[in-house]
LUMLUM-7048 format. One record per residue (C-alpha): z, x, y. Coordinates in steps of 0.1 Angstrom, whole numbers, padded with zeros to 4 digits, always signed. Layout:
BEGIN
ZXY...
This chain:
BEGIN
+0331-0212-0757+0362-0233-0758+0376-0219-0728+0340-0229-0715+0341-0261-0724+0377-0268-0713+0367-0255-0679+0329-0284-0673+0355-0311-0690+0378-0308-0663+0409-0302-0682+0437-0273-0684+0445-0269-0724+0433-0272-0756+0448-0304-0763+0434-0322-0734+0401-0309-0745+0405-0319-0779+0420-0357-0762+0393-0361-0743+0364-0356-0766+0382-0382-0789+0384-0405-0760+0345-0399-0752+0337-0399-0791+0359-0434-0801+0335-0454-0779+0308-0456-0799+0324-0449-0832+0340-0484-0821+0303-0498-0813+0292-0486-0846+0326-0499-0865+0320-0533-0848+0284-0535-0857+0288-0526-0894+0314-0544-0894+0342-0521-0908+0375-0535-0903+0393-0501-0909+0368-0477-0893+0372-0499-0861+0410-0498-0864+0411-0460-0867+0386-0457-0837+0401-0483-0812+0440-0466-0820+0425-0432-0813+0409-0446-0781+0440-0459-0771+0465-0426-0782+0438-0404-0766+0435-0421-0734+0469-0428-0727+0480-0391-0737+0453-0380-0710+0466-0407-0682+0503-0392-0688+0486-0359-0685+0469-0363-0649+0440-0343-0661+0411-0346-0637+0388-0355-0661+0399-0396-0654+0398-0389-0615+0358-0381-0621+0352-0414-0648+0366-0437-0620+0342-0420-0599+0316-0428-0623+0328-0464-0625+0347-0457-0658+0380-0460-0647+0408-0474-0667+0403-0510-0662+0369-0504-0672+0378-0488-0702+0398-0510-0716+0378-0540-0712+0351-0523-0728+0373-0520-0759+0381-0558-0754+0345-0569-0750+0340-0544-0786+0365-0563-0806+0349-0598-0796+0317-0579-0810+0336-0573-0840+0347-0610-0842+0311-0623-0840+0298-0603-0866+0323-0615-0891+0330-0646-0902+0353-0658-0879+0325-0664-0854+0324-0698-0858+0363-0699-0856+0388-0710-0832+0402-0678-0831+0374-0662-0815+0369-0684-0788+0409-0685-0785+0403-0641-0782+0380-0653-0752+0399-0668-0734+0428-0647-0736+0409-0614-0725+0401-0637-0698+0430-0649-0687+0449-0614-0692+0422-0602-0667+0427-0633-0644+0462-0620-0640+0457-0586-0634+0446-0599-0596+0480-0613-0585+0499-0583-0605+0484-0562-0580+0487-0580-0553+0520-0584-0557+0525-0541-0562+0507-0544-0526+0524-0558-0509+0559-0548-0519+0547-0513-0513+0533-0520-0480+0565-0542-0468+0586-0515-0483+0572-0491-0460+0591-0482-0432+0568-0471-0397+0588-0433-0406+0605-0411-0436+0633-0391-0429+0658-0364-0442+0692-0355-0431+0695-0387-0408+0719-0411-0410+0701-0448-0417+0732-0468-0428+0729-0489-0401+0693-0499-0409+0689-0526-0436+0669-0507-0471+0680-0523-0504+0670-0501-0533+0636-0503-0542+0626-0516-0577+0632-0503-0607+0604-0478-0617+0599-0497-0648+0585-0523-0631+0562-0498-0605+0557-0463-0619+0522-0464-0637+0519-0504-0631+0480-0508-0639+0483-0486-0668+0517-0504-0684+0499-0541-0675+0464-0529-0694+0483-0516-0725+0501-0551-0729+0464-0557-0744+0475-0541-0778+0497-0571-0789+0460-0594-0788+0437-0567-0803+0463-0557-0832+0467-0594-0837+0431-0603-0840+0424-0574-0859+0451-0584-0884+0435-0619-0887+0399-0605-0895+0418-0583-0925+0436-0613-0935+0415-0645-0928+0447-0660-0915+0437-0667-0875+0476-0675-0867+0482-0640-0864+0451-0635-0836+0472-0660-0816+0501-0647-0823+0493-0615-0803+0473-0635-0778+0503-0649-0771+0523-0620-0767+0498-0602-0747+0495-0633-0720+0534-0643-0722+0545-0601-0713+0517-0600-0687+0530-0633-0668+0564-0623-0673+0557-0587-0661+0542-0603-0629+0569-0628-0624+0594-0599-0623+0579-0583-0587+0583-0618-0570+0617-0616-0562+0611-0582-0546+0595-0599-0519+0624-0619-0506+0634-0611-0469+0671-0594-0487+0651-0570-0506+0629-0558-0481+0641-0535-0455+0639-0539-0419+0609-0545-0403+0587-0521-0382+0601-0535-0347+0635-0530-0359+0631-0499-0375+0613-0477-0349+0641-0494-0321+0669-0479-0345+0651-0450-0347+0653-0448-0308+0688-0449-0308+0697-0423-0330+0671-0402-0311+0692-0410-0282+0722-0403-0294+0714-0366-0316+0695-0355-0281+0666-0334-0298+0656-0306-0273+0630-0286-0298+0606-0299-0323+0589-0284-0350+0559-0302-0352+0538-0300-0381+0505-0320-0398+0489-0308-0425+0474-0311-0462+0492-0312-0491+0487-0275-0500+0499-0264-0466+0535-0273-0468+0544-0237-0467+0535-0235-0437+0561-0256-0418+0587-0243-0450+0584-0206-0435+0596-0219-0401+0628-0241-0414+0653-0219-0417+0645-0206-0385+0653-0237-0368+0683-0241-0384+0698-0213-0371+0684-0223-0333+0705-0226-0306+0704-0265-0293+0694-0295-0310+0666-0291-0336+0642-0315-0350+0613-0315-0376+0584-0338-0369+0562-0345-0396+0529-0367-0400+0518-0371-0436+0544-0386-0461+0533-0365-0490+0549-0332-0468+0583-0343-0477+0590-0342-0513+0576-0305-0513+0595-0298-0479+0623-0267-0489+0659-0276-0484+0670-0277-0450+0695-0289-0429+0674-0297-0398+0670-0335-0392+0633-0343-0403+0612-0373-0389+0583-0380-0404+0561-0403-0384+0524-0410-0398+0513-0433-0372+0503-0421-0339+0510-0452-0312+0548-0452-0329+0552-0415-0319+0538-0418-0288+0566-0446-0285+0594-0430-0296+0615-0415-0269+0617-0378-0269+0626-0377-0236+0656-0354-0239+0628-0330-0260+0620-0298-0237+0601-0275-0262+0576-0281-0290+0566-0255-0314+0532-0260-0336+0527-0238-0367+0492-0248-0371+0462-0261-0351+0453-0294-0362+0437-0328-0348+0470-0345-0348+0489-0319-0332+0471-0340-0296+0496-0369-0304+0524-0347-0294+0503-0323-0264+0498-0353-0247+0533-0354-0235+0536-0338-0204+0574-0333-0201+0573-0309-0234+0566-0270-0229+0540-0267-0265+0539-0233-0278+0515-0219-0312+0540-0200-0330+0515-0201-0363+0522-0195-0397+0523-0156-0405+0508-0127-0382+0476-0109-0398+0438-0099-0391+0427-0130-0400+0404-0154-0379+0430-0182-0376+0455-0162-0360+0429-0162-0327+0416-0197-0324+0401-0207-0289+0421-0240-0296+0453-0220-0285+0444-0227-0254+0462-0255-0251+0491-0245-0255+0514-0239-0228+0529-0205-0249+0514-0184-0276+0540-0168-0292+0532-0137-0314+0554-0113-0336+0543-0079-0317+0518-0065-0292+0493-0064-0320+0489-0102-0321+0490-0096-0282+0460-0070-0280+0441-0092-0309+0441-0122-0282+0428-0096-0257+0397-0083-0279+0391-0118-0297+0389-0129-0260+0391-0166-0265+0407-0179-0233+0444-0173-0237+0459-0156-0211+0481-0126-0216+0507-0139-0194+0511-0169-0216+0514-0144-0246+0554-0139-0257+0563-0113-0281+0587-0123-0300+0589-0108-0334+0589-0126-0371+0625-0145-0375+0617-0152-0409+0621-0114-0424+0658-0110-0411+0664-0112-0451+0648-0084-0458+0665-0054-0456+0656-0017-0446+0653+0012-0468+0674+0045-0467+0656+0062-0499+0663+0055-0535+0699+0041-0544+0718+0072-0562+0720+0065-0602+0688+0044-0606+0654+0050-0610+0628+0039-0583+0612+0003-0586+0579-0002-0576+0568-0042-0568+0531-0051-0573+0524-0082-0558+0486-0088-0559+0474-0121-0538+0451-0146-0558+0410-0143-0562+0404-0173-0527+0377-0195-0529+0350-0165-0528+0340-0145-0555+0342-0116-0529+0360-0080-0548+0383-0077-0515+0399-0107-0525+0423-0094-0545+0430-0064-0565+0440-0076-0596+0404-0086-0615+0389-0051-0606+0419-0025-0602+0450-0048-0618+0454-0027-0653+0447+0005-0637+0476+0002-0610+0502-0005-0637+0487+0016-0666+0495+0047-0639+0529+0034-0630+0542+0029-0665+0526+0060-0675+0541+0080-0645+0558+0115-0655+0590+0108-0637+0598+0071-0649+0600+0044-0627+0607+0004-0629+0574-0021-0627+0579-0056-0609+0550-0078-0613+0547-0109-0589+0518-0125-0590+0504-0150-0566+0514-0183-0576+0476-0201-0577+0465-0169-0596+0433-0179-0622+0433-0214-0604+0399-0206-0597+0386-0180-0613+0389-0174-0652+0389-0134-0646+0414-0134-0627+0435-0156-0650+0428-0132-0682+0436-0100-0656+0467-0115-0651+0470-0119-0688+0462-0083-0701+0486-0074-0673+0516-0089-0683+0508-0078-0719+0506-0042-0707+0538-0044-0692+0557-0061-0719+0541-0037-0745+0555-0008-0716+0587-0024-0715+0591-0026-0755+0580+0007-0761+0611+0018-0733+0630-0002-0751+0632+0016-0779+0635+0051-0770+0669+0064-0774+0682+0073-0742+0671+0039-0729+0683+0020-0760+0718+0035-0755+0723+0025-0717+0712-0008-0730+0738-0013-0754+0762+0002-0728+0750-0030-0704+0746-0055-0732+0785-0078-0722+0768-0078-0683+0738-0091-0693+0754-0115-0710+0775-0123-0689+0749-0127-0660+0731-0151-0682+0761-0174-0686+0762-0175-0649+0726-0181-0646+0730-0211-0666+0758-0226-0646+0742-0219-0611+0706-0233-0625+0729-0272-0640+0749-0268-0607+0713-0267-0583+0703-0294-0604+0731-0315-0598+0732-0306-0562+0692-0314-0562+0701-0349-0575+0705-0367-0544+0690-0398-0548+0681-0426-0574+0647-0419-0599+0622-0440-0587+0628-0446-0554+0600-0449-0525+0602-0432-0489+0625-0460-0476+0653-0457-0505+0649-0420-0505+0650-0418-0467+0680-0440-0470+0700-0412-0497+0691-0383-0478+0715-0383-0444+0724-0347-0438+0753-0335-0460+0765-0303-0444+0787-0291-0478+0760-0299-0500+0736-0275-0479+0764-0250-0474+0773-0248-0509+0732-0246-0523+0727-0216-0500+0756-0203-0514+0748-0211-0551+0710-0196-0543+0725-0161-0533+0749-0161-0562+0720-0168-0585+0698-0142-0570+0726-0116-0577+0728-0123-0615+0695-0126-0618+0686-0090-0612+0718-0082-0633+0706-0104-0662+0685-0073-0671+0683-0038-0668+0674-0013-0638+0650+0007-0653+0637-0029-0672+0592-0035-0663+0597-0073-0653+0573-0097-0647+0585-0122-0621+0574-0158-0615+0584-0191-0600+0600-0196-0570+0631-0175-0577+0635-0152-0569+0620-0154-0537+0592-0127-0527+0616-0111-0501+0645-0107-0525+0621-0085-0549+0609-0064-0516+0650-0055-0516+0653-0044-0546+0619-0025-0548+0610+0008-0534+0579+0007-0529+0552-0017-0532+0511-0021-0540+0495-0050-0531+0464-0064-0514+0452-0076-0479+0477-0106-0471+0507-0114-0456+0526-0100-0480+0516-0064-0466+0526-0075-0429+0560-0086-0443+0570-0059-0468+0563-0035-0434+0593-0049-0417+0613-0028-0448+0602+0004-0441+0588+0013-0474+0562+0032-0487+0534+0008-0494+0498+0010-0507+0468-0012-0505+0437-0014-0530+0408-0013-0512+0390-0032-0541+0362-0043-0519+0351-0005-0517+0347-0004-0481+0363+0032-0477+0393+0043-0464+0381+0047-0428+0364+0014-0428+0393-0006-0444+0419+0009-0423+0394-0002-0390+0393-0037-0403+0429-0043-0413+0455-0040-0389+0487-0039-0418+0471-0008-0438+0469+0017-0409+0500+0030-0428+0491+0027-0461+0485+0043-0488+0444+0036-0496+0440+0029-0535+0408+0025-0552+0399+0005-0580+0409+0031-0606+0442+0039-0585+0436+0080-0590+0461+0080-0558+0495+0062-0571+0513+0097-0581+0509+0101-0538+0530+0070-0538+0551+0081-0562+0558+0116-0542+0571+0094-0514+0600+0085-0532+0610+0117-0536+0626+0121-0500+0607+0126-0464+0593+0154-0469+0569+0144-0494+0566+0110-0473+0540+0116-0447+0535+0081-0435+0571+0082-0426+0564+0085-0389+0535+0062-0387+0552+0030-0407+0578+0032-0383+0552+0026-0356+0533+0003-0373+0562-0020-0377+0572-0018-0342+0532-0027-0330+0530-0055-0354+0569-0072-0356+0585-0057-0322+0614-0040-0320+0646-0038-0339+0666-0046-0310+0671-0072-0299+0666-0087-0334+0639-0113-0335+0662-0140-0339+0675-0131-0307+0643-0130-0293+0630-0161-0308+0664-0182-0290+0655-0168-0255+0619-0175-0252+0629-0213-0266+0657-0215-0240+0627-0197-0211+0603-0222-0217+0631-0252-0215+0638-0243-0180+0610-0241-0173+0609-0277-0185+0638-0289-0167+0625-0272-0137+0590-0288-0135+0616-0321-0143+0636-0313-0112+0604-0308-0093+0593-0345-0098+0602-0369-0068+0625-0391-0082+0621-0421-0051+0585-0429-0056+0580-0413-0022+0552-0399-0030+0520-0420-0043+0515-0420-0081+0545-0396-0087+0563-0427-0100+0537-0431-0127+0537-0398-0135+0574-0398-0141+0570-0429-0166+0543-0413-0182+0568-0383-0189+0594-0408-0199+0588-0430-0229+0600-0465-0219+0613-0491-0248+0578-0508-0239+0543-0496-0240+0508-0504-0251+0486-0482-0263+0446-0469-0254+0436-0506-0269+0462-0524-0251+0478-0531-0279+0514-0544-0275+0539-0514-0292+0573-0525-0280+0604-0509-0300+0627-0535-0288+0659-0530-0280+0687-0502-0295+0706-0521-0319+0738-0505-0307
């Protein structure tokens, strides 16, 4: 029933729950108290009011999102606990007192100045933003003083409401008391803080602590464009749960021959973009990219197919290519909108011959295999390392936004799969790495997870203490300890290292203490690897393990696996490019036949149903290639789906990206360059982004001059 009731209240825990129904339930206790009147029942209710809405504010629980929907949002809220106390005034005797009217007029002029407060928050925001955000580019030479302190911005509203409780404690102290000097006491306070707190922002607004304005800014920006010489751009627009899908790409365009550059389009991409070195321009309006010169720009690569991604196709000088965001079954992987592009660029000839059947327009000469640069990290298997046992990952995917059983294995077949492992004759290690929105949606799948790590922490216990386990443990007690200790430097070392810019600041400020610090990047990759390795040395080999958060990465639990169970995802496409002997829950019951039709990635698998009878065949495979007979046909499978070993994909990936660029250039050289030809003068300006333009409204967008 709680759980129930946590989940219609909008809320993630108990204690919000139980905040939130004293939030709901003070309201008319504070009615009641002020009717009465009860000077102490009224205290009690209007402090837990307060305590219980402002520990739900810090919270973020959704449950305010929907009241300010329903026109009960915080302003509202705590003018209805104003509007109660001058109830409470009126029905005791200091109705006909100066104090009450005095209580009026303060309420009223604390809400008179709530209108220039945030005003004022306004517009320093919007003056504050700059026309772009950045990371890894230099912007010394453009004018950004820090932004204010977050004192005075972080939570404003919320800060300038709760000023309030200097006025109600002060009134409410005078109706105990009968002494009304107290009432204006707080009045006082409350008005004095709240003109102070506004009078604080004003000086923001001065011309010296603003930054540069837009003109300036996007001319500056033109010159360092000119000068860095981008030739390919990632190019990506999104929603706010998609940032993994331009994060899969980056490290591939760091290691890309020629100039690389990451175009952005929404702001809130950035904070959750992963570490990079690649110079990244984030540009949310779509006349100042369509202004910025890009001219030296040859190829433009599009992980996803989105509305925006026309702001950038509309540049006719730029080769566009859909490289996507992972290579599976799914329907998104053969959208008629790839048409567009000049390039489709797929991982093997099964996202060529998926094109072919989906039949949607695209061209199989404008199909380029290329393979899946992103799995060069994971490594191939040669069998079992000597003087360990196997380790088997399971790494279900989440329950989606469908109650459908193919969803995901881990509501239906979850405690089965790792019951059989853990209960295997010949002992092996479990891995479990759940998805990370897992229960999001659906409360089964939550308390699945649940009984699941409970079954493999009980598993791992009862190991544990067995004597032939309990003595190599002691035997590897000073490494573990030792790894630990590491572990603790590396994590206060990435923190440091993560520390880049001043708490508080806004796009500009943080766009400002971002320029691209080659040792910084060099020594985080190398801290992340030296963390990995004493992380899987913090415990035993033969240790069950459940494994969450970011880090380790998926890929570095693939290495040290064996062999893996999963569901229908990318993870399946991916852990094929190791070589290992996989299996797939066919939780959906469609069949074996039926399932394998349907999903490209399982034709090599081993089919489990939901009570996962089949894991000792698994198992077997560990054993050596002879009791492997899916050998043969995961070696083909990886070669239809990723391409070839050789050359490696990285390889591959480089020489369609330098292709299409001549063939940029070329189309370039193509041009007449003497206007002898009618219109072709046009065209070429049209290709080349001058310093001034207007746009389809004929508005004027001119960038102005380069600074230098």
């Amino acid at each position: 029933m709680i759980t129930k009731a946590v989940r219609l209240a909008r809320v993630d825990t108990r204690p919000e729950l139980g905040a939130a129904l004293l939030m709901m339930l003070s309201y008319p206790c504070v009615m009641v108290a002020a009717l009465l009147p009860n000077l102490w029942f009224f205290a009690a209710a209007v402090t837990v009011g307060y305590v219980a809405d402002w520990f739900l504010t810090m919270r973020g629980v959704y449950l305010l999102k929907q009241l300010s929907r329903a026109r009960a949002g915080l302003s509202i809220r705590f003018l209805a606990r104003e509007l109660m106390v001058i109830l409470f005034l009126a029905r005791t005797d200091l109705a006909n007192d100066s104090i009450y009217y005095a209580a009026i007029v303060c309420f009223l002029l604390f809400y008179a100045l709530q209108a220039p407060h945030s005003a004022l928050l306004t517009l320093i925001r919007n003056r504050r933003r700059l026309p772009f955000a950045t990371r890894n580019i230099d912007l010394s030479g453009l004018r950004i003083p820090d932004a204010p302190s977050p004192l005075l911005t972080r939570r404003a509203a919320e800060k300038m409401l709760h000023l309030d409780v200097a006025a109600v404690a002060g009134l409410l102290v005078s109706a105990g008391t009968d002494r009304p000097v107290f009432g204006f006491v707080g009045g006082g306070i409350t008005l004095g803080l709240g003109v102070l707190y506004t009078a604080a922002l004003v000086p923001y607004l001065r011309g010296r602590r603003l930054p540069a304005g837009t003109d300036t800014a996007l001319a500056f920006m033109d010159g360092r464009l000119d000068r860095y010489k981008p030739t390919t751009v990632l190019y990506f627009s999104g929603s706010k749960d998609s940032a993994y899908q331009v994060n899969m790409w980056l490290d591939t365009m760091a290691r890309l021959d020629g100039r690389p550059l990451v175009i952005l389009r929404e702001r809130f991409i950035l904070p959750q973009l992963a570490d990079t070195s690649v110079p990244v321009l984030c540009v949310p309006g779509a006349v100042h990219l369509m202004n910025m010169d890009l001219s030296t720009v040859r190829v433009a690569l599009y992980p996803a197919n989105v509305g925006k991604n026309i702001h950038m196709l509309r540049v006719p000088h730029i080769k566009h290519v859909f490289i996507g965001h992972g290579d599976s079954d799914k329907l998104a992987s053969v959208n008629p909108y790839s048409k567009v592009y000049d390039e489709v660029w797929t991982a093997g000839k099964a996202g060529r011959d998926r094109y072919a059947l989906a039949d949607v327009g695209v061209r199989d000469d404008d199909i380029v295999e290329v393979g899946r640069p992103q799995l060069s990290r994971i490594g191939t298997w040669s069998g079992v390392p000597a003087g360990r046992i196997p380790t088997v990952l399971y790494a279900p995917t989440w329950e989606g936004w469908t109650d459908d059983p193919g969803n995901t294995s881990l509501i239906l077949a979850g405690e089965n799969i790792v019951r059989r492992l853990v209960e295997a004759p010949d002992p092996v290690r479990v891995l479990y790495k759940p998805h990370p929105f897992t229960g999001s949606r659906n409360p089964r799948a939550k308390q699945a997870h649940e009984r699941v790590v409970a079954l493999l922490e009980a598993a791992a216990a009862r190991r544990a203490a067995l004597p032939e386990w309990s003595a190599l443990r002691e035997g590897t007690a000073a490494a573990r300890a030792e790894a630990q200790a590491e572990l603790t430097r590396i994590e206060a070392r990435l923190a440091a290292l993560a520390d880049t810019g001043r708490p508080g600041a806004d796009d500009a400020e943080a766009s400002r203490d971002t320029p691209a610090d080659p040792a910084r990047e060099a020594e985080t990759a190398r801290l992340r690897e030296e963390w990995n390795a004493a992380y899987w040395r913090s415990f035993d080999t033969w240790e069950h393990r459940v494994v969450t958060g970011p880090m380790p990465h998926l890929y570095d639990c693939f290495n040290v696996s064996d062999a893996m169970v999963s569901d229908i995802s990318s993870v399946v496409s991916d852990f094929i490019a190791s070589g290992k002997p996989y299996a797939v829950t066919d939780s959906g019951e469609l069949g074996e036949a039926e399932f394998k039709r349907q999903n490209t990635a399982v034709r090599a698998a081993l089919i489990l149903d939901n009570a996962a009878s089949q894991t000792d065949r698994l198992l077997a495979a560990l054993r050596g290639a002879e009791h492997d007979p899916l050998l043969v046909a995961r070696k083909e499978l990886k070669e239809y789906l990723l391409g070839p070993d050789e050359p490696t994909s990285m390889v591959r990936f480089d020489d369609a990206v330098r292709s299409l660029a001549a063939k940029a250039d070329a189309r370039l050289a193509r041009l007449p360059q003497d206007g002898s030809v009618e219109g072709a003068e046009d065209e070429f300006a049209a290709m080349i982004p001058a310093q001034r333009a207007e746009d389809e409204f004929g508005v004027d967008v001119s960038l102005g001059t380069d600074p230098d």
